[in-house]
N, C-alpha and C positions, 0 to 999 in steps of 0.2 A: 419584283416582277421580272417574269425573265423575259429574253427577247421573242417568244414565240407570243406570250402575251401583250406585248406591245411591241408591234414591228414596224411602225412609224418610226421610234426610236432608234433602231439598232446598229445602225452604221455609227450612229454619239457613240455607244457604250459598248462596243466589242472588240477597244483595243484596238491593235495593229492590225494594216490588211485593209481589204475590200468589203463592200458588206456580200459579194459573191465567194469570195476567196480564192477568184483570178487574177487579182491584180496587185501591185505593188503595194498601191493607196488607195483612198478613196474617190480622188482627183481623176488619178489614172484610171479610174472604173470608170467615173461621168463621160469624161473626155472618149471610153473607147464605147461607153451607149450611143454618144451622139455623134462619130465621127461614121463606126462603123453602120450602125443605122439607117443614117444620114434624115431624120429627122427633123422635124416644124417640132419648135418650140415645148409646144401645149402636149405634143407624140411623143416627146423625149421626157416631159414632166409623167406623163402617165408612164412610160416604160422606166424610169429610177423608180417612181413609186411601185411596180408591181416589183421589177428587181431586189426592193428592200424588202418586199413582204416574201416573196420565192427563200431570198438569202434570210432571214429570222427562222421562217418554219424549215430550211434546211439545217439550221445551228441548231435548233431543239430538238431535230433528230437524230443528230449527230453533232455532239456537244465538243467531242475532243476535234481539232484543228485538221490535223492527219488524216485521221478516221476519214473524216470529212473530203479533204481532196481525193483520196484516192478513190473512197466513193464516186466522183466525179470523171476523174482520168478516166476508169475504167468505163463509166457510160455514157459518160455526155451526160453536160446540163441539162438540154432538152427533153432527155427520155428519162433523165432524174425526174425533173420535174414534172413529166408526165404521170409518171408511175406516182408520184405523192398527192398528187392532183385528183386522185381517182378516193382518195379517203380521209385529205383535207379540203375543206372548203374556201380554194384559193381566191377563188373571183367571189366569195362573199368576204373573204377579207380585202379584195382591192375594191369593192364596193363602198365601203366602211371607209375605207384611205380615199376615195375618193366623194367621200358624203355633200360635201360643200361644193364639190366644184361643176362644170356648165351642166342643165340641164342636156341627157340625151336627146328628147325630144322637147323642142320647144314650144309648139304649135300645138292645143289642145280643147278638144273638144267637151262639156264638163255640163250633163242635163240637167236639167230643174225644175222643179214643177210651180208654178207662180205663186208661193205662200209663205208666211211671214217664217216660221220654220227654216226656210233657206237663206235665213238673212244674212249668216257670215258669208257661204257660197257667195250670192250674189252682191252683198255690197264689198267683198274682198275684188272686184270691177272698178266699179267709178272710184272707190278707194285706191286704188293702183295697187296693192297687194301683192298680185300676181305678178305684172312684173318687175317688183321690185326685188323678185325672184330667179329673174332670166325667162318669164314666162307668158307667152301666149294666148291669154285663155279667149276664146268663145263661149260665152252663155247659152246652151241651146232651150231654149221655152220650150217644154214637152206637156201634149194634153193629158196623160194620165199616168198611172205607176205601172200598168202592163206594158206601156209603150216605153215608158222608163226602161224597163226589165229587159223589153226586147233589144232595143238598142245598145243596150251594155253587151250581152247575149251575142250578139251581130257586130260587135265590137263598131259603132257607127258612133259609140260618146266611149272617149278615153278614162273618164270617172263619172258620180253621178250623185247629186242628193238621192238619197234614198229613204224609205220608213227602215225605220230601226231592224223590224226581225226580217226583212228582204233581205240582207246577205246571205241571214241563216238557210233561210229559204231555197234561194238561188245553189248554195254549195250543197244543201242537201239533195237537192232535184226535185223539189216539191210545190206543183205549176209550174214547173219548165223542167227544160234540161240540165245537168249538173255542172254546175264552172262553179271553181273555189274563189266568192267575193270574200272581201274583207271590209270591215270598219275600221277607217281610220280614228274619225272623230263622231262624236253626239252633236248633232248640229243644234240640237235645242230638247231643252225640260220642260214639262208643262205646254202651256200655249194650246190645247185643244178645250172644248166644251161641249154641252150638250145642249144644243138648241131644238126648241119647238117651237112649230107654229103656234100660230096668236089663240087661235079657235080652242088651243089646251090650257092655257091661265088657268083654267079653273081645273087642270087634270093634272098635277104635279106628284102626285104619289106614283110611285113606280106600279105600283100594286093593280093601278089602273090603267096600265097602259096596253093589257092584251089586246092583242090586234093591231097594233100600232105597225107600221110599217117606216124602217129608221134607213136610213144610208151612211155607209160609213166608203171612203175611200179605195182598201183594198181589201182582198181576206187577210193578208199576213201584215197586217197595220193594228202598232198601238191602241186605233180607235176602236179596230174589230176587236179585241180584245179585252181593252178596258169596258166597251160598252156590255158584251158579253159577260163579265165580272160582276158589272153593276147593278145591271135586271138580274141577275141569278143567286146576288145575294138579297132582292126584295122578294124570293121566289120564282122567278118565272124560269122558263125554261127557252133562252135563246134560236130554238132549233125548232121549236112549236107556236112560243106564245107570241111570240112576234116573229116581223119579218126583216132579215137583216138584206139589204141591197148594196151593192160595190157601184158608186154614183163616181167620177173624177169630181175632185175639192170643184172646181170653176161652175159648176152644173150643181150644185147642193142647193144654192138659194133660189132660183129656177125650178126647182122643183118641189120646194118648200111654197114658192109662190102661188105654183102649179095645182097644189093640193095631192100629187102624186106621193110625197111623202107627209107622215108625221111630224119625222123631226130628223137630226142627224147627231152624229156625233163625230165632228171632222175639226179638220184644223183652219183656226186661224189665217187671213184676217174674214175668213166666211160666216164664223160665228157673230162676227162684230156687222158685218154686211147686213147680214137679215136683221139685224136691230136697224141698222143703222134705214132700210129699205120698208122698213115698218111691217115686216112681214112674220117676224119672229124673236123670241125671247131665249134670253139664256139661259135657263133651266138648272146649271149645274157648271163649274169651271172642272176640267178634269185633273186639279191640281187637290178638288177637296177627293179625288178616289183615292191619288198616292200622288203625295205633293212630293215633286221632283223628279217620276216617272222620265225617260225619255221618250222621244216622238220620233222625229228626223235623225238621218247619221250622213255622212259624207263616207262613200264609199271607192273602192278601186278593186280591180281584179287582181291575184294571184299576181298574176302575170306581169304586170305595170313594178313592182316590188321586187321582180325578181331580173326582170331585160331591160328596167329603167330607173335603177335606185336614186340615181341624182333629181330624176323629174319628181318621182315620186317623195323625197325628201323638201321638195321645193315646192311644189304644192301645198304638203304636209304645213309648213310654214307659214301660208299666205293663208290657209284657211284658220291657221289655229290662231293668226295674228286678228283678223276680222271676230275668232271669237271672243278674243283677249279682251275687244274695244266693246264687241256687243255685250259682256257681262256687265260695263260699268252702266248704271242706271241714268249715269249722268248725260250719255250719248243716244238716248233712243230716241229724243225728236229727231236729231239729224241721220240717225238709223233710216228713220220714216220718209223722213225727205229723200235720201237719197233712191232707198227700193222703191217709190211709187211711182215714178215711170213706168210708161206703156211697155218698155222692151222688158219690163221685170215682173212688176205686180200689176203694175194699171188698175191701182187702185186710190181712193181719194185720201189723203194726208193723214185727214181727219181719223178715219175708218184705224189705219196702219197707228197713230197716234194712241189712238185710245189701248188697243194692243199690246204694243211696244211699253209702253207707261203703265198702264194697271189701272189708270183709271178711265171707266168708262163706264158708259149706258147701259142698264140689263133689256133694257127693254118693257121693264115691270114696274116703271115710275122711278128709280131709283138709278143714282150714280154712284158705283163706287169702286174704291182704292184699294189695288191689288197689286202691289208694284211685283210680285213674282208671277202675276199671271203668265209669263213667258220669260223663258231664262235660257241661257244659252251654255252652259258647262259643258264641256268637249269630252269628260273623260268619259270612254268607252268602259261601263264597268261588265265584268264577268258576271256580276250576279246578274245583271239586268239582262244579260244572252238567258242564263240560265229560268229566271223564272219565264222570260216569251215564248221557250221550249218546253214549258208547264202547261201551259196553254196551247199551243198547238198540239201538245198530246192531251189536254184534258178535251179539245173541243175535235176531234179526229183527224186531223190536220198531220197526222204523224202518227203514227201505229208500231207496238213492239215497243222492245227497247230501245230506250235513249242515251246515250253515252253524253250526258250533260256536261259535263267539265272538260272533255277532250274537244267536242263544237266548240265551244264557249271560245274556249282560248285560241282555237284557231283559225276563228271570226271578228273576234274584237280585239284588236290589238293594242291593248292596252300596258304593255312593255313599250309596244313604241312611240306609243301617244305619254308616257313620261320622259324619255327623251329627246321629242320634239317642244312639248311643255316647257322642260327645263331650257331649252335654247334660248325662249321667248320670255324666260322668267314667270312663267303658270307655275302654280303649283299643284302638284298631280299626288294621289291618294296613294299613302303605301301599299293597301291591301287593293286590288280587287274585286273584293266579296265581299262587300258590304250586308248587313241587312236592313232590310227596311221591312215598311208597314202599308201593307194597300186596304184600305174600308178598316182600319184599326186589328188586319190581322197579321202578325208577322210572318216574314218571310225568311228560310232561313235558306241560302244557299245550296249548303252540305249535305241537304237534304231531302229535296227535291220531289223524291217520291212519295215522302211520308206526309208532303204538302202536298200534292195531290190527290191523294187518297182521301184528303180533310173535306174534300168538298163533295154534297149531297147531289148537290145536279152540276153533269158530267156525262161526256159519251163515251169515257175509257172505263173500264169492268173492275 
């Protein structure tokens, strides 16, 4: 490996000299950073560290010794380094040299919306998580996903649970204006259902449900999509036969109570509520549409990745460590206990319990054991951007062509959710492009349009 490739190393392994090739030694080089300087400590570690990274990628562009100085004499270090700076990417490599070390910003703001979905988010709090990070966090309880959106938007939350295709969303400019978010992590698999009021028991064929009037949380959500999926493969046509409503999760069983809606298809622990409030049955777990589906993601702005890599690395850790603990089955009573506090979920044990665990009440006489009802696997995959963007073009939500795999990749970041994985000992999927099977039809990545085109009711031509 040479030293442009790892420049952490390079003052070990290049011999005699400086790692700049001003000085005697390499002694004589610290001593004339920190004298000349005049430098604190932690100012003097950062400036060796960038001085190693400057002195590697000046070796690699100039390998012979001589060559090298006199390049130097002749311009000055500074305006050397200026001019290489313009077509190396110097401060992404002192980014990288300095991955581990203090958060830039410590103090951070990180929205939520009160639902079992957010449960590394938010039990990565009373867990300490966060700062055992270097980090600050405030929870901020947000009542819906537009307000979500806006305050990411208005930059008023530093990061945010998100629904899964809202980054996509947001960076395309599609219901808002354009800022490039990104997916760090999948906050959660499965965990949504489709509940009905009581007065339908006896109405459980899809077939029967024109006229139904359903609510699902946002348009660019999971729910909207999966539910759209589901009446369209019994026939019906989402856009006619029923009526689809954007309700916030907190306001679902309220209005299920209400008789203003039929039924929903939202997330957890809502679904479990209206059993639990005797107002409605669970109809359907959205694990039997496409079991393993994601719902939630943990998201950050462009921006936060590129003017604050150390926060954003430290984050990246505290949420992935919360996910690490919420996949073992073994910790979801104390999952339950800890989010059902008022400042989180404020909701009863019980309700969060049956969720968390899988086993629970349908509503319909029966209990049962569904220990993947809700799972929590972080890795952000490409296919799962890609087929969301199937659907937002199949349902008009997006128009024209679609550049699937260029979005994909540079919304879910799924390169660096294996490198943070591996820090915490996860294990992260080599491929990205999984396929999978939603209603037992497969999905095949690489191909995107040829799955689109399969399906009879659609508003694309």
């Amino acid at each position: 490996m040479s030293a442009f490739e790892n420049p952490f190393n390079a003052h070990v392994r290049l011999g005699a000299g400086c790692t700049c090739g001003e000085h005697a030694s390499q002694a004589a080089h610290d001593a004339a950073v920190s004298v000349s300087d005049n430098l604190p400590l932690n100012a003097t570690e950062e400036a060796l560290n960038r001085r190693v990274i400057e002195s590697a990628v000046m070796r690699a562009i100039f390998p012979q010794d001589e060559t090298r100085r006199r390049f130097l004499r002749a311009v000055g270090s500074a305006t050397a380094m200026a001019a290489i700076g313009q077509f190396v990417p110097l401060g992404a490599l002192e980014a990288m040299a300095q991955d581990k070390n203090t958060p830039e910003k410590k103090d951070l703001k990180l929205g939520f919306i009160a639902i079992t979905c957010a449960s590394p988010l938010i039990m990565a709090d009373p867990l300490g998580f966060y700062k055992q990070q270097g980090l600050n966090v405030q929870l901020m309880k947000t009542a819906g996903w537009a307000l979500i959106r806006d305050k990411m938007l208005n930059k008023e939350h530093d990061a945010s649970h998100f629904l899964s295709p809202m980054p996509l969303a947001i960076s395309m400019g599609l219901g808002s204006s354009a800022q490039p978010m990104r997916v760090a992590t999948i906050q959660n698999v499965n965990g949504q259902a489709i509940t009905l009021h009581n007065k339908h028991k006896d109405r459980r064929d899809p077939k029967q449900w024109k006229g139904f009037k359903f609510a699902v949380p946002f348009e660019y959500s999971m729910h909207n999509f999966l539910l759209r999926y589901y009446v369209a493969e019994h026939g019906l046509d989402p856009d006619t036969d029923i009526q689809i409503r954007v309700t916030p999760p907190p306001e679902m069983v309220a209005n299920l109570r209400a008789g203003n809606i039929d039924g929903f298809l939202g997330p957890d622990p809502f679904n479990q509520r209206a059993v639990y409030d005797e107002v409605g049955f669970i109809h359907l777990l959205s694990k039997e549409i496409w079991d393993g589906h994601p719902c939630c993601a943990f998201g950050v702005p462009e921006s936060m990745i590129k003017e604050a890599p150390n926060t954003f690395a430290a984050l990246y850790r505290a949420v992935l460590t919360a996910a690490k603990m919420a996949r073992d089955p073994k910790h979801r009573s104390l999952i339950a206990k800890v989010i059902a506090p008022a400042n989180y979920l404020n909701q009863p044990e019980t309700v969060l319990e049956q969720v968390l665990t899988g086993k629970f009440a349908d509503g319909l006489g029966q209990v049962k054991n569904v220990p993947d009802r809700a799972d929590f696997d972080p890795f952000p995959w490409h296919s799962m951007a890609v087929w969301m963007l199937t659907q937002m073009k199949r349902w008009g939500y997006v128009k024209g062509e679609v550049n699937y795999k260029t979005i994909a990749e540079q919304v879910f970041l799924a390169t660096d959710a294996r490198k943070r994985m591996a820090e915490i000992e996860m294990k992260a999927p080599a491929s990205s492009y999984g396929k999978f099977k939603v209603m037992g039809k497969e999905f095949d990545p690489a191909q995107p349009e040829k799955y689109l085109g399969s399906f009879a009711i659609r508003k694309t031509a």
